[in-house]
Each structure stands twice: as structure tokens, then as C-alpha cells.
N, C-alpha and C positions, 0 to 999 in steps of 0.2 A: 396972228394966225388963228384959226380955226379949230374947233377939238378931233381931232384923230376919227374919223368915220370909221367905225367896226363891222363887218357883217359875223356876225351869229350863224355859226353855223352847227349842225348834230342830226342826228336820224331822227326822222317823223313816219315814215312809213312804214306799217307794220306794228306798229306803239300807239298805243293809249294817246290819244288827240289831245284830249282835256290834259292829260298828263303833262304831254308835251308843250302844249303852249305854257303852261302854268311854267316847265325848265326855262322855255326861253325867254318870257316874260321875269324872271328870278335872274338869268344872265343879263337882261336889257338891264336891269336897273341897279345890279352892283357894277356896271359896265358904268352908268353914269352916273354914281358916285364917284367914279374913280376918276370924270374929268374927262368921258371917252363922250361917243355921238353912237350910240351902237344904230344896228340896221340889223332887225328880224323881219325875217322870210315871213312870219304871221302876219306881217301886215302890208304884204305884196299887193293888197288890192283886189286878187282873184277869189273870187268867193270856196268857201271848202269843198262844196259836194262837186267843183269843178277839174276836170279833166286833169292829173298829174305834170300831164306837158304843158297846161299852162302856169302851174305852177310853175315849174322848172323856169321856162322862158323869164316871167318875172324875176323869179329869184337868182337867177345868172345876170340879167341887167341888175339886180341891185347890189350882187357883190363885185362888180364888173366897174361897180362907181364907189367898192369901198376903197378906204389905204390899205388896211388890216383887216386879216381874217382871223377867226376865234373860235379853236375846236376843243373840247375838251371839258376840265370837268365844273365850268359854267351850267355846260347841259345834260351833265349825266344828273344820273339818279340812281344810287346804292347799286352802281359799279353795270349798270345793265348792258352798256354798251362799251 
């Protein structure tokens, strides 16, 4: 069997971009130490200065194809959210 697919998931809108990708890029990869397959919404393929709805669209198909979803404090940052 295969490693547990995780999607990543936490608020990007409205937050520090740079910030945010640096949280979930920090969650991708204690996620795969731990033996997981994580899936960040960062790398949906849609370019950033693109329309929010296309984000969404991707990042619903990519958690649409995870097992596990993962909120919390992978992707905080000194309590912000």
C-alpha cells in the first residue's frame, strides 16, 4: 500500500503570500517525514496573480483526491489563525 495522501490545508487569503507558502511548504515536509504523501494547494498549477476561483477549482480537485485532510497547527504561525 501506498503512503496516505494528505491535503494541507489553512488560510492564504488575506495573509502574507511569502508567509504562507513558507507555513505550508514547513507542513509539506514534516508531513513527509512522517511517512505521509502530503498535497499543498501551492502547487495546484494555477499561476498566483490568477483569479481566486481558479484556485479554488484546483484546490477542491486536489483535496477531492486526498484520503486525509490536515488543518491546524502545521500551518499556523504564532497563534494567527
Amino acid at each position: 500500500m501506498g503512503k496516505v495522501k494528505i491535503y494541507i490545508s489553512g488560510p492564504i487569503a488575506h495573509y502574507d503570500l511569502h508567509e504562507r507558502k513558507h507555513a505550508f511548504l514547513m507542513a509539506k515536509e514534516r508531513l513527509e517525514s512522517q511517512g505521509y504523501d502530503p498535497v499543498n494547494p501551492f502547487d495546484n498549477g494555477v499561476p498566483d496573480n490568477a483569479h481566486w476561483r481558479e484556485h479554488m477549482r484546483a484546490d477542491i480537485a486536489m483535496l477531492l483526491r486526498s484520503e486525509e485532510r490536515r488543518v491546524g497547527k502545521e500551518c499556523r504561525k504564532r497563534g494567527r489563525w
